[in-house]
DRENVO-351579 format. One record per residue (C-alpha): residue in three letters; x, y, z. Coordinates in steps of 0.5 Angstrom, whole numbers, padded with zeros to 4 digits, always signed. Each point is the difference from the previous one (the first is absolute). Example, Ala and Ser with C-alpha at 12.3 -4.5 7.8 and 13.67 -1.06 7.14 Angstrom:
<pts>
ala+0025-0009+0016ser+0002+0007-0002
</pts>
This chain:
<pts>
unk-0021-0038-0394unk+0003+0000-0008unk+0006-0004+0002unk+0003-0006+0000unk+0005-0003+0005unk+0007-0002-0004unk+0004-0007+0002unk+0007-0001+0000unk+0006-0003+0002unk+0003+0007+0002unk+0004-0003+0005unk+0005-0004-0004unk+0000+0003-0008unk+0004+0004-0004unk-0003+0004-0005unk+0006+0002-0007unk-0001+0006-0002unk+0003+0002-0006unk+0002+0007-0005unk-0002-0001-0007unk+0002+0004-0005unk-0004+0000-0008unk+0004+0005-0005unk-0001+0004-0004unk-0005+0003+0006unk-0008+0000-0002unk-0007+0000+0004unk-0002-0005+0005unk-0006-0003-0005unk+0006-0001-0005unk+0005-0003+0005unk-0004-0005+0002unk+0000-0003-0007unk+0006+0000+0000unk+0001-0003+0008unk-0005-0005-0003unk+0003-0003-0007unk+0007+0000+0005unk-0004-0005+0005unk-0001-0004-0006unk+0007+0000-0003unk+0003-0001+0007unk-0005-0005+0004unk+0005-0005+0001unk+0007+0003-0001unk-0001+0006+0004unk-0007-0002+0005unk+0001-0007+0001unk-0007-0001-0002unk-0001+0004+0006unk-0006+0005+0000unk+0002+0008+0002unk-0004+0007+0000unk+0002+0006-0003unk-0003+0007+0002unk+0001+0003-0009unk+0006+0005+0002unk+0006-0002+0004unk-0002-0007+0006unk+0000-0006-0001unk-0001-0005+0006unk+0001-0007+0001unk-0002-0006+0004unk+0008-0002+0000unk+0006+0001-0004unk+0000+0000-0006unk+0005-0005-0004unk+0003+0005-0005unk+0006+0004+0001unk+0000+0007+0004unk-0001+0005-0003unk-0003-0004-0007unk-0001+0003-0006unk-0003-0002-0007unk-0004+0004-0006unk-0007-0001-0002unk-0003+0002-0006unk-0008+0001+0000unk-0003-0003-0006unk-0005+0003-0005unk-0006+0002+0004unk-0008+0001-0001unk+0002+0008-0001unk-0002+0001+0008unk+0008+0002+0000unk+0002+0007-0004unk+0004-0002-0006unk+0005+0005+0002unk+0001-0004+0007unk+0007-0004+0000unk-0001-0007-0002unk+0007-0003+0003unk+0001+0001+0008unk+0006-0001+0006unk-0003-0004+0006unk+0005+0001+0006unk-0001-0004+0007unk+0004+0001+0006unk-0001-0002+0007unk-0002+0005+0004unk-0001-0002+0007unk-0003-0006+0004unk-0006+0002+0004unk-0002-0003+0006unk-0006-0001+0002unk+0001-0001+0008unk+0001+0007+0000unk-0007+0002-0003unk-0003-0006+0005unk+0002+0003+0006unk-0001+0007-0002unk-0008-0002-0001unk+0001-0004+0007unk+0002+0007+0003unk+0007-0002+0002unk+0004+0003-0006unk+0000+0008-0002unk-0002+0001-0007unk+0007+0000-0005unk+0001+0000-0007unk+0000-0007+0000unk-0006-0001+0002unk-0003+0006-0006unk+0004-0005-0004unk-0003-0006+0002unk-0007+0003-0001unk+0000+0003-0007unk+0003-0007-0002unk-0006-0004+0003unk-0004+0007-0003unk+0003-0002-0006unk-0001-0008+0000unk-0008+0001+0002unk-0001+0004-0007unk+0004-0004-0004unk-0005-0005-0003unk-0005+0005+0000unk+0003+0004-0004unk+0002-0005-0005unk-0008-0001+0000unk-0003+0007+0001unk+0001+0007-0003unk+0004+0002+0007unk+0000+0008+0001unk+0005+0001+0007unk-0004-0006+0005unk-0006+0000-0004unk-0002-0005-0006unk-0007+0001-0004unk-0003-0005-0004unk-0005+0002-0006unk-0005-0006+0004unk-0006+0004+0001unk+0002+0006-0002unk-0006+0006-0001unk+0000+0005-0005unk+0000+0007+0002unk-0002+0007-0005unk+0005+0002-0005unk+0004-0007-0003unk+0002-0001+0007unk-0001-0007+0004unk+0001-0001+0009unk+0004-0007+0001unk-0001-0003+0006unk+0008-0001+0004unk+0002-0002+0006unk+0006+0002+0006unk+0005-0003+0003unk+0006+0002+0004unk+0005-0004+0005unk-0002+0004+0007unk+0004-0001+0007unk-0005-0002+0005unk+0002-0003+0008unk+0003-0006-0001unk-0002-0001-0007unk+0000+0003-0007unk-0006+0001-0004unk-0002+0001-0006unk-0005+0006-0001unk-0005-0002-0005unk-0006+0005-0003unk-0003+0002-0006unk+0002+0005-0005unk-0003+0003-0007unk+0002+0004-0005unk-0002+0002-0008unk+0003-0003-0005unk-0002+0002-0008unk-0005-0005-0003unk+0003-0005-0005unk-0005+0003-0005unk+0001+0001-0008unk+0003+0007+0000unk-0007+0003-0004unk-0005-0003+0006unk+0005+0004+0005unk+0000+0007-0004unk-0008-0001+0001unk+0000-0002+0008unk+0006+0006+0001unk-0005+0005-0003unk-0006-0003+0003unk-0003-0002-0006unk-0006-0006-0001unk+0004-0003-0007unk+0006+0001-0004unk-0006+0003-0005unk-0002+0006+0004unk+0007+0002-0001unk-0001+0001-0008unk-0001+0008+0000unk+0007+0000+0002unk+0005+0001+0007unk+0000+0006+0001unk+0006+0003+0003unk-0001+0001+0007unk-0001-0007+0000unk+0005-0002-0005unk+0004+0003+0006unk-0003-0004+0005unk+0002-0006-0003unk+0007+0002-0001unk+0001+0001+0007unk-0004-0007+0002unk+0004-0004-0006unk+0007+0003+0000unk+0005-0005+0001unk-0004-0006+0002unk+0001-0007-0004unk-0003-0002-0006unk-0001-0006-0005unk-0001-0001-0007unk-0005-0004-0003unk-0001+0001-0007unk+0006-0005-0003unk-0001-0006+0003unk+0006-0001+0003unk+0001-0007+0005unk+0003+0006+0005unk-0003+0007+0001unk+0006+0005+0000unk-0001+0006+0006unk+0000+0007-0002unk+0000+0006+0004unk-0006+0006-0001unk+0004+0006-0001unk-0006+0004-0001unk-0007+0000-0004unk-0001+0004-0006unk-0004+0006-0001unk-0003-0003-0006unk-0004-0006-0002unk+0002-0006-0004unk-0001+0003-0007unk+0002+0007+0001unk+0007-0002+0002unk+0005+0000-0004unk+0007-0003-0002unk+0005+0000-0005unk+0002-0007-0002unk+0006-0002-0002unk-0001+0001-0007unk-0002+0007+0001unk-0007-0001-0001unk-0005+0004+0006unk-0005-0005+0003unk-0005+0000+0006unk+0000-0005+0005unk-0006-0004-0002unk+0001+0000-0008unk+0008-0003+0003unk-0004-0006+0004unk-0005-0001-0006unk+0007-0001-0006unk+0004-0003+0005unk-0004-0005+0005unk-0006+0000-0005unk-0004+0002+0006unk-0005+0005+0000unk-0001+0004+0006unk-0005+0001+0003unk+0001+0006+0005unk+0004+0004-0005unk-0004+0006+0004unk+0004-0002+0007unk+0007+0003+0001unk+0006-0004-0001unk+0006-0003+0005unk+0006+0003+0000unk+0006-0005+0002unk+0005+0003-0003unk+0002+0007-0004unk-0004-0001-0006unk-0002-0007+0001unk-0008-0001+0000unk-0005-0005+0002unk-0008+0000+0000unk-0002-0001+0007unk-0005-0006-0002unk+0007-0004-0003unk+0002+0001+0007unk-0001-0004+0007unk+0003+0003+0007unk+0004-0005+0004unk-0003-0002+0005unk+0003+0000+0008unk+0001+0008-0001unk+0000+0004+0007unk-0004+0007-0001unk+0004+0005+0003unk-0003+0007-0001unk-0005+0004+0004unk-0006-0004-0001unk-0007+0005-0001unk-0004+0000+0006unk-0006-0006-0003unk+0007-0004-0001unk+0001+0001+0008unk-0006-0001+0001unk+0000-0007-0004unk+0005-0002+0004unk-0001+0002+0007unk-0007-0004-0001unk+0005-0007-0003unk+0004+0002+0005unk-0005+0001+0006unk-0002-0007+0004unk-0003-0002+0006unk+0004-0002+0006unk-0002-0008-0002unk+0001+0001-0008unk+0007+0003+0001unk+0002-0006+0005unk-0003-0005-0005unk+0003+0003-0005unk+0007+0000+0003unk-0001-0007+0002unk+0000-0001-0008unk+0006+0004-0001unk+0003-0005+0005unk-0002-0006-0004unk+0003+0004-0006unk+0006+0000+0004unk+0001-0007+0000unk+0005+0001+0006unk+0000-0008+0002unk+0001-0002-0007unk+0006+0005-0001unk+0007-0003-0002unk+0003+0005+0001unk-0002+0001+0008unk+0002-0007+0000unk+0006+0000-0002unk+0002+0005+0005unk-0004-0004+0005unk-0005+0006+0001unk-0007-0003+0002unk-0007+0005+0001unk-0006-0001+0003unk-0006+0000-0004unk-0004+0004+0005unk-0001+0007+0002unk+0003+0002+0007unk-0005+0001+0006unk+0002+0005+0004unk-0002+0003+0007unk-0003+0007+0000unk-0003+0005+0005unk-0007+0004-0001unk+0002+0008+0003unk-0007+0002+0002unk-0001+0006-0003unk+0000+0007+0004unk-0005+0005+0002unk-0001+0006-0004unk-0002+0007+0004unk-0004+0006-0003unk-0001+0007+0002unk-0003-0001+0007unk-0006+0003-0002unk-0002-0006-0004unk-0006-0004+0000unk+0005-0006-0001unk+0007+0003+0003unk+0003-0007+0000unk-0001-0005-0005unk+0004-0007-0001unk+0001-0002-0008unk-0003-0007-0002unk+0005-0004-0005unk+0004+0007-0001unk-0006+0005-0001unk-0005+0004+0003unk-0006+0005-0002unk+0002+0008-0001unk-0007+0003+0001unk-0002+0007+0004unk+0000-0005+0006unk+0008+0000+0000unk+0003+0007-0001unk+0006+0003-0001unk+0005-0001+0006unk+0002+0007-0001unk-0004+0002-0007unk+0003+0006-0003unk-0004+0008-0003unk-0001+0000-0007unk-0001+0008-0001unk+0003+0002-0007unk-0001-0006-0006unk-0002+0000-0007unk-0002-0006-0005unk+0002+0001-0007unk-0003-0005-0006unk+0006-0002-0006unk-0006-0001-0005unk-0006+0004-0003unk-0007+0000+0002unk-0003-0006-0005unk+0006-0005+0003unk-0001+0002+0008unk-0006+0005+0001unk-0001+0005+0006unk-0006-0004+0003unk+0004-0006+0001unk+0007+0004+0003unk-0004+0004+0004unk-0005-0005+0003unk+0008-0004+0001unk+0002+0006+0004unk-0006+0000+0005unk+0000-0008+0002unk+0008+0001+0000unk-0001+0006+0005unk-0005-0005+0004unk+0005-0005+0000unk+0004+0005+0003unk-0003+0002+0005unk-0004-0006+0002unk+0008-0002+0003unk+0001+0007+0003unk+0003+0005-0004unk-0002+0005+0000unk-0002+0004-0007unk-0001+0007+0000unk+0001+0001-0007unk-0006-0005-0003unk-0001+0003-0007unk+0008+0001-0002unk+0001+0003-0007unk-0001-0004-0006unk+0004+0000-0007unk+0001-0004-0006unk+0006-0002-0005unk+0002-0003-0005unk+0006-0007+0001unk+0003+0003-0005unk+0001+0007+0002unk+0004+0004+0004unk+0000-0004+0007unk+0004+0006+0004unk-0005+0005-0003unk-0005-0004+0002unk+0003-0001+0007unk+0002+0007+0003unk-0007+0003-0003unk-0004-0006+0005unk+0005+0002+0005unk-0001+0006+0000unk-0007+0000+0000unk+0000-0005+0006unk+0004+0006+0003unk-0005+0006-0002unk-0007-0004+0003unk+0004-0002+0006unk+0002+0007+0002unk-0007+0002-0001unk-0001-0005+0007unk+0007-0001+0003unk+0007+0003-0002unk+0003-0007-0002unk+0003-0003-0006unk-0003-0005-0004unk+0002-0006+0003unk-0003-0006-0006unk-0001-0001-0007unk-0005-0004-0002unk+0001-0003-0008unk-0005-0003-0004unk+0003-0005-0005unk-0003-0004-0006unk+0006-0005+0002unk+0007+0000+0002unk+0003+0000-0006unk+0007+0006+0000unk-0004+0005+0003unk+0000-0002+0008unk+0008+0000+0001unk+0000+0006-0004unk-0006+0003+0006unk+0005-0003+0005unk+0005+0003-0002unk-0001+0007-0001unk-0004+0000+0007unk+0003-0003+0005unk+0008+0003-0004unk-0002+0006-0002unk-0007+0002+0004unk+0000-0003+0006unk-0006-0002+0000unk-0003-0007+0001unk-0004-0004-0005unk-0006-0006+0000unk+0000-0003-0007unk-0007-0003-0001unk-0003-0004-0006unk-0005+0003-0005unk-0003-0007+0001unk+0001+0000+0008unk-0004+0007+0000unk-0006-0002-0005unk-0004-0005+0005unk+0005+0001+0006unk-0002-0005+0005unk+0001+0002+0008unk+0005-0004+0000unk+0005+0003-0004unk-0001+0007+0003unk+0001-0003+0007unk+0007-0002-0003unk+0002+0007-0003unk-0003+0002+0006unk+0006-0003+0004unk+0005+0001-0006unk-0001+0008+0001unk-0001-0001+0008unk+0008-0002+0000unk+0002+0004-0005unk-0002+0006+0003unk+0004-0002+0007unk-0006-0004+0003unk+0000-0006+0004unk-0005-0005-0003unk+0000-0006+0007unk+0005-0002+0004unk+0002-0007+0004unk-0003+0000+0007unk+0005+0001+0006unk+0005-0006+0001unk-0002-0002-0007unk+0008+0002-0001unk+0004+0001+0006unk+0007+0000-0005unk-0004+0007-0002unk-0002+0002+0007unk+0005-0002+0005unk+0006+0004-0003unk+0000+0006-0006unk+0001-0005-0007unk+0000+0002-0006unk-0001-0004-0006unk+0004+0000-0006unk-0003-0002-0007unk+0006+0000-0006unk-0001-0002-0007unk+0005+0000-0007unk-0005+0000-0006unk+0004+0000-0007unk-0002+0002-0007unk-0003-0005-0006unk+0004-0005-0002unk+0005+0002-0005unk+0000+0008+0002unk+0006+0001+0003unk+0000+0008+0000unk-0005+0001+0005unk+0002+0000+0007unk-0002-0005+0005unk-0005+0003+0005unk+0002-0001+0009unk-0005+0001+0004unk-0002+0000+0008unk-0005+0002+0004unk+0000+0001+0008unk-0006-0001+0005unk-0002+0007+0003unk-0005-0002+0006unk+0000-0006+0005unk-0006-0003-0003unk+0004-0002-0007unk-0005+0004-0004unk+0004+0006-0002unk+0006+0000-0005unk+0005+0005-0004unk+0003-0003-0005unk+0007+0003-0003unk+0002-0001-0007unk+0007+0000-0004unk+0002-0003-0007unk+0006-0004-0001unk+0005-0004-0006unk-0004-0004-0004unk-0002-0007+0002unk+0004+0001+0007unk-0004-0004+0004unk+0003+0003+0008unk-0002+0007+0002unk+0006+0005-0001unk-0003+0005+0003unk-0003-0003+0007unk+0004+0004+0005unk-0003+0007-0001unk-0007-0004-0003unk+0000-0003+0007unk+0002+0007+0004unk-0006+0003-0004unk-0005-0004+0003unk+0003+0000+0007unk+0000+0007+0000unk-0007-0001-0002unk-0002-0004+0006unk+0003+0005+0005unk-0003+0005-0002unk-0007-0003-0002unk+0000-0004+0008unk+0005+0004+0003unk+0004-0006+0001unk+0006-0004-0001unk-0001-0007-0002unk+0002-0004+0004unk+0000-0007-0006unk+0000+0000-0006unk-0003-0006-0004unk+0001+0000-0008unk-0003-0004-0005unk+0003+0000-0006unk-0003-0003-0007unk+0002-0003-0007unk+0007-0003+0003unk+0002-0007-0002unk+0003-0004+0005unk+0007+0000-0004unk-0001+0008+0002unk+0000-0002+0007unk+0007+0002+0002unk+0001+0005-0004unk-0006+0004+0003unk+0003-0002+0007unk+0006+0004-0002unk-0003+0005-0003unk-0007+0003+0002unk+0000-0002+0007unk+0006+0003+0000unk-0003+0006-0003unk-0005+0001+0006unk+0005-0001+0005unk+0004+0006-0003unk-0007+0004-0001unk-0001+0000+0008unk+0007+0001+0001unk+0000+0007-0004unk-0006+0002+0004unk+0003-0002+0007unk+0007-0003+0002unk-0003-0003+0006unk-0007-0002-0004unk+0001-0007-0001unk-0008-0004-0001unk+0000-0007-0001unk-0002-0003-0007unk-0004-0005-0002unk+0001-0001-0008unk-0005-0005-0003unk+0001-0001-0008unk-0008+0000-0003unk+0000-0007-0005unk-0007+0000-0005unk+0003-0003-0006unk+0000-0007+0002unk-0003-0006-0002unk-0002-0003+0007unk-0007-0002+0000unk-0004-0001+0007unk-0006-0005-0001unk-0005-0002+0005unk-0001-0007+0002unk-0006+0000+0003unk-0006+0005-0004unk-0002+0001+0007unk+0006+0005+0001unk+0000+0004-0006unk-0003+0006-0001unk-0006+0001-0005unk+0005+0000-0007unk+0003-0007+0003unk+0006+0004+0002unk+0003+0000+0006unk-0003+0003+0006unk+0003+0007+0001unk+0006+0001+0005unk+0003-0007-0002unk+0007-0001+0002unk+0005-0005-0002unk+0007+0001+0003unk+0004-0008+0000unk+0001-0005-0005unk+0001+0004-0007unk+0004+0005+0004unk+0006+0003+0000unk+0003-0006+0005unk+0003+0006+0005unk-0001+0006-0002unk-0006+0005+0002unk-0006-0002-0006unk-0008-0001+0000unk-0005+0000-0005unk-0006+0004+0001unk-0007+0000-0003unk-0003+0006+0003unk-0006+0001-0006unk-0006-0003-0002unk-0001-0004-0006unk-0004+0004-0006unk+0001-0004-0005unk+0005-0005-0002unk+0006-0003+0004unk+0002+0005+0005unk+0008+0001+0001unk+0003+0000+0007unk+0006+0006+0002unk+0006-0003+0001unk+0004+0005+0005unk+0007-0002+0002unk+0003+0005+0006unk+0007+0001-0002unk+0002+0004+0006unk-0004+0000+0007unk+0004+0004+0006unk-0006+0001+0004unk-0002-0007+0000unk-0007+0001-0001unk-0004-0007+0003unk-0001-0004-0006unk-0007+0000+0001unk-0001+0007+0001unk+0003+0002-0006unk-0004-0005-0005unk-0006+0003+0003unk+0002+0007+0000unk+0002-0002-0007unk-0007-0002-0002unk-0004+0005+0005unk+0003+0005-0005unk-0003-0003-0007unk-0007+0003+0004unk+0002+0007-0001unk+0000+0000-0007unk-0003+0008-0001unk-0003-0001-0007unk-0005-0007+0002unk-0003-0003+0005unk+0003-0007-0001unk+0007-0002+0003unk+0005-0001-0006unk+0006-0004-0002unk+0005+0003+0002unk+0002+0005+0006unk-0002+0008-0002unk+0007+0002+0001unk+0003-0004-0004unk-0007+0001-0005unk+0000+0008+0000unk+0008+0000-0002unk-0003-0003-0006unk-0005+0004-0002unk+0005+0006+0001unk+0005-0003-0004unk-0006-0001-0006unk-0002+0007+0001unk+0007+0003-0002unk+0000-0006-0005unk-0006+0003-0003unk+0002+0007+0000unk+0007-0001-0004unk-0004-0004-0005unk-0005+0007+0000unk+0006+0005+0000unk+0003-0005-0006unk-0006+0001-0004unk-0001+0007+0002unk+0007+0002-0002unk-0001-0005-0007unk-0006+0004-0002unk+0004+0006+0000unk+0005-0001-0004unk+0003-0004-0006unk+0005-0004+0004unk-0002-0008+0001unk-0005-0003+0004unk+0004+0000+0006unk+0004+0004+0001unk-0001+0004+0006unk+0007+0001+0004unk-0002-0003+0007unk+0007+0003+0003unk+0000+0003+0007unk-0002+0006-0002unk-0006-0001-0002unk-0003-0004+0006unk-0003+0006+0001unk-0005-0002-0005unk-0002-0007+0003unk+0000+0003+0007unk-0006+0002+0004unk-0001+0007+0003unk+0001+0001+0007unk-0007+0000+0002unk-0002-0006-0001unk+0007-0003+0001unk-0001-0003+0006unk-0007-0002-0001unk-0003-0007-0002unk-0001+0003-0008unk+0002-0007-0003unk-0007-0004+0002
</pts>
């Protein structure tokens, strides 16, 4: 594994903690030089020559006392900079050091022994040694949170845009050791180029040269948004030091149609100005200019972007997908490559780490691990193969294997956003036929083969469009069997803004399901892809694709139990007007297939579900009446909380559950087993042996890793239940918070990992328990219809982009119609 072991003396060490406060306030960034000119300053009277960390913001730890008196102050004036500081910044500063508390490690080494609880001492001690590892590192690197990147190797990317290679590492506690967890990062800076050869990458130009008929204005307008208020530095005066600018923004004209008034009133354009004032001649007047004041003009080729700038808009979809083949590396090459990262780090060679007598080990860690055995799959009895067991985490879908319970398909119809020329009628309608086959070879039964078929265009009116094909499904239908149109099939030449809008307006204001297909999926469909809709479809309309054999889960038979799937998801950074979404789902059968899910929006950026109590009513309401039974326990998978969260979610959304079965019943009181779902992590599993991976070079499906990097005492075990495609495989770190059922450890790993089998949208286990994955794409779906009603309501006014009211009472406009509410529409 990707971790270090770290050495200390614990035992018998105190570590000083002490507040520092830098007047007037300023950003970390800044702090930090003025930390730093401090040191210098003060190194003997002060440290006593003694080496100590600072965090950038408001701890300051040390190995010993300092010398100095408590509190000490003193003030430090910055000198004059490479213009990297904003000249209006403040140049004189108040540095203030007070004792804040001593810090004894014993209590951190017994805790990680197993015979102290966890205490605020403890987290005290941890973010010092966090803060002690990455010191250093952050003097070297340019760090962002525990990451630091180096330009070595970088590869450059579409669009002005370059991937630098980085590397993680955090203090993690483990049973009877702190580790350090070490893996590697990516993230896309701006290229240091010359701003000319930037405005050329951004616009997918070959050469500056290409550019000479002019910028047009949608890309003058997307320069502006790619450059604003990134660093800049000048070249053209010669200077020893280069002073920084700040893009304000990109002219809409070129160098020599843009003009001003010089300080004698004369009107001169930009280029003309250079000629006179710099005797230097242009040559890409026809380029825009940079703005990096109010009226202060610079041609882009006297202009360098500084190097070392995070790019943090949304990148296109070729950037992302540059980045995920930098990013993407086998097994072997990530170790090797963490294994650099570790040179890097230097951990032997830190004075720092010796100054605090804190020594690493320069190996990864061998962990023990146990391989689950797969289960058996079952199918519809009268399968030609009706038990199956998958290799490496995946099996075959063909018509020997069909539908546990396959569903009827009588009223459907297809509808093509795009004209003849872009999709034509042969290929959707020979679509149509191997789809229907695929169908019917895994048991539907189809008696509508020939539904009606529609064309639209993107830009056109989507409701119009929908309710016309849902009543024409309506009308072929009835001329066979009275029922309504159960599925709409959408054609589309790509994702683009339409689907949210199609999803929103079926499944919110119709009641229909949807299947979204691909133009370049459709015009050479494999069998393949339509085996794949052929299980979407089978599970949205209510169907059982396969089950696990009986005894494979005694938790899901012995007793009635319903599984629980909880998420949060929030808006894009920087909006905080959209509220957060919660979403749950509950298991409705004994087999682990079958979920309904609830939905409610909450206050923005709320990371607990306020609304639990009724949402979890809800869905045991539901099961009572899909099985006829009370559940007998309760296990409740929650995702996206961080281990700071932990207790709050104790208090509060295990609490709400308790009261939601309350409600129902004095008396009923089910025993519940809460497991928080973790994927954000960096802990990376690599087999030692070749001949223990699967074929990717991953580890084997169903490994398990339960001791050594765990929590010391509590409840916690990393599962890789997947198998590999591409790239390192990521295990699922799940930590049960609460279990009153005292389910045998061994049990619920393995009914933990045997329900990654009963993903209903693949043939493959993957990474993460459907419960906890299903509540995910409930949260997105509703996500995707507010960013559609936003739109819809944006394009029908004159008010700003973004100014739909999500308030309750509009919540009817994001929630899904009553007949297919409690259905698995969200696959």
């Amino acid at each position: 594994m990707s971790a270090l072991p770290m050495k200390s003396l614990f035992a018998d060490m105190d570590v000083f903690h002490y507040d520092v406060t830098i007047t007037p306030d300023v950003p970390p960034k800044l702090n930090k030089i003025v930390w730093e000119e401090f040191c210098i300053t003060h190194k003997e009277d002060a440290f006593g020559g003694m080496l100590t960390v600072y965090d950038g913001r408001k701890n300051l730890f040390a190995p010993k006392e300092l010398p100095c008196a408590d509190p000490y102050s003193d003030k430090i004036t910055i000198p004059e900079h490479d213009g990297s500081i904003n000249r209006k910044a403040p140049r004189e500063f108040t540095v203030k050091l007070k004792k804040a508390a001593i810090i004894n490690l014993e209590e951190l080494h017994r805790f990680i022994q197993k015979k102290a609880a966890f205490s605020g001492n403890c987290q005290t001690g941890i973010m010092a040694l966090d803060v002690l590892i990455g010191y250093k590192i952050g003097q070297e690197f340019i760090t962002v949170n525990r990451n630091f990147y180096t330009p070595h190797g970088a590869q450059s990317i579409n669009g002005g845009l370059e991937v630098w290679q980085g590397y993680y590492q955090s203090l993690r506690p483990g049973q009877g050791k702190m580790f350090i967890n070490v893996d590697t990062s990516a993230t896309t800076f701006y290229e240091g180029l010359p701003m000319h050869e930037a405005f050329a990458r951004m616009l997918g130009a070959r050469s500056v040269n290409d550019l000479r008929q002019g910028v047009q204005e949608r890309d003058r307008i997307k320069l502006d948004k790619a450059l604003k208020k990134i660093k800049i530095r000048v070249r053209h005066r010669g200077e020893a030091i280069k002073r920084q600018f700040t893009v304000f923004k990109i002219t809409p004209t070129s160098a020599d149609h843009t003009f001003f008034e010089l300080q004698d009133g004369t009107r001169t354009n930009v280029a003309d100005y250079f000629r006179s004032q710099y005797g230097l001649r242009l040559a890409y007047p026809f380029l825009p200019c940079v703005v990096i004041q109010k009226d202060s003009y610079l041609p882009p080729e006297v202009c360098e972007i500084v190097q070392g700038q995070r790019y943090l808009k949304k990148m296109s979809d070729r950037q992302t997908a540059d980045m995920i083949k930098f990013t993407c590396q086998s097994p072997d090459t990530r170790a090797i490559k963490v294994a650099d990262g570790m040179k890097k780090l230097n951990y032997a060679e830190n004075e720092y780490l010796r100054q605090f007598g804190m020594k690493v080990q320069s190996e990864m860690q061998i962990l023990d691990a146990r391989i689950l055995p797969p289960p058996t799959m079952q199918f519809h009895p009268q399968s030609r193969e009706e038990f199956s067991t998958p290799m490496e985490g995946t099996w075959t879908i063909d018509s020997r294997k069909r539908f546990f319970n396959a569903v009827e398909l009588s009223s459907w119809a297809v509808v093509v956003w795009g004209q003849e020329q872009e999709i034509p009628a042969r290929a959707v309608e020979m679509f149509v036929r191997q789809l229907v086959q695929a169908m019917v070879e895994m048991g539907m039964n189809v008696t509508m083969q020939q539904p009606p078929l529609m064309r639209s265009s993107p830009q056109g009116n989507v409701d119009d469009t929908l309710k016309t094909a849902w009543t024409k499904a309506c009308q072929c239908a009835r001329e066979e069997i009275s029922k309504a149109p159960q599925l709409i099939i959408c054609i589309m030449p790509n994702i683009g803004r339409i689907k949210p809008v199609i999803k929103r307006i079926a499944e919110t204001k119709l009641g229909v399901m949807t299947q979204c297909c691909l133009k370049n999926k459709i015009m050479l469909p494999k069998r393949q892809y339509n085996q794949m809709l052929a299980l979407k479809i089978n599970t949205k309309l209510g169907g059982i694709n396969n089950i696990l054999r009986s005894g494979e889960m005694p938790l899901l038979e012995e007793k009635p139990t319903i599984i629980f799937g909880c998420d949060v998801t929030h808006a894009g950074p920087g909006d905080n007007r959209r509220p957060s979404i919660a979403a749950m789902i509950g298991s409705m059968d004994s087999y682990g297939f079958r979920y309904a899910s609830a939905i409610r929006l909450q206050q923005s950026r709320v990371e607990t579900i306020q609304d639990l109590t009724s949402m979890a009513k809800e869905l045991l309401i539901a099961y009572y009446r899909k099985t006829g039974k009370k559940p007998a326990r309760i296990i409740a998978f929650r995702d996206g909380v961080s281990e700071g969260q932990f207790a709050e979610v104790m208090k509060t959304e295990i609490d709400a559950i308790k009261r939601a079965c309350y409600s129902l019943e004095e008396s009923y009181r089910p025993p519940i087993t809460f497991i928080v779902v973790q994927k954000r992590h960096h802990a990376r599993f690599f087999p030692i042996n070749r001949s223990e991976a699967d074929r990717s070079g991953n580890c084997m499906p169903g490994t398990v890793v339960d001791a050594t990097i765990v929590h010391p005492y509590e409840y916690d075990f990393y599962i890789q239940s997947h198998p590999g495609l591409q790239g390192t495989s990521r295990p699922t770190h799940y930590h049960v918070l609460l279990d009153e059922s005292k389910i045998d450890v061994d049990k619920l790993q393995d009914m933990t990992y045997k329900l990654c089998y009963l993903y209903g949208r693949c043939s493959r286990a993957v990474s993460v328990c459907p419960p906890s994955y299903y509540a995910h794409l409930v949260a997105y779906r509703t996500g995707e219809y507010m960013k559609a009603l936003d739109e819809s309501e944006s394009a029908t006014s004159s008010s700003e982009a973004g100014s739909t009211d999500f308030s309750s009472s509009s919540f009817v406009n994001v929630t899904v119609k009553p007949e297919i509410a409690k259905t698995m529409y969200f696959m």
